[in-house]
N, C-alpha and C positions, 0 to 999 in steps of 0.2 A: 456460300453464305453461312456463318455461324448460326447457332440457334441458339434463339434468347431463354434466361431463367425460366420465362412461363414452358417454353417450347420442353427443354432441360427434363422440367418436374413432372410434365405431364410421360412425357418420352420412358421415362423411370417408374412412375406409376402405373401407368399400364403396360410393362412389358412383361410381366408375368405371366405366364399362362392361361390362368384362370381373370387372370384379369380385365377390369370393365372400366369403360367413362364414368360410372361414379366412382373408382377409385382413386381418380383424377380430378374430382371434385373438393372445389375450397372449402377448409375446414373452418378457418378462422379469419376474422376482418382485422386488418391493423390499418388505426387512425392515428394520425399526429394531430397535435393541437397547442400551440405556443410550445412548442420545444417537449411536451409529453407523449408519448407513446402508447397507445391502447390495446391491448389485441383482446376480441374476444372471441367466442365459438360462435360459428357461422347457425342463424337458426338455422336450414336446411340440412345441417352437417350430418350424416347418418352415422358416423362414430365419432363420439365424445371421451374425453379425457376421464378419469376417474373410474371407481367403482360400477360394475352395473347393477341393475337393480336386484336384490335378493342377497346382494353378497354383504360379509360381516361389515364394511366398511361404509359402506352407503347406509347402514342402519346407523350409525351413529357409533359404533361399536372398535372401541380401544383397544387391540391387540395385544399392544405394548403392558396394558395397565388390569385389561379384562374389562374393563367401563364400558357397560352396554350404553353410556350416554344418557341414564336415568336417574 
């Protein structure tokens, strides 16, 4: 019997070595609603998109421009 996308993702995410059941854990919720598409980050999600915290980019901080965002 084939194995489904969930089966797929999870298969893939944890076949690392070091790898665990939260690294197989959902990141993000996707909703539909009349025809629109949602996705946001799951609260539980232990790694998030973006900058972490401390780095130039999460302060507000414009690389491109130098604009510390003040």
């Amino acid at each position: 019997m084939p194995m489904t996308p969930e089966e797929k993702r999870h298969d893939q995410l944890t076949a690392a070595p070091d790898a665990t059941e939260q690294d197989a854990a959902p990141r993000v919720r996707v909703t539909k609603v009349d025809g629109n598409t949602r996705v946001d980050i799951a609260e539980e999600a232990e790694v998030r998109p973006g900058p972490g915290p401390g780095m130039p980019d999460a302060e507000g901080h414009d690389e491109a421009t130098g604009d510390g965002g003040q």
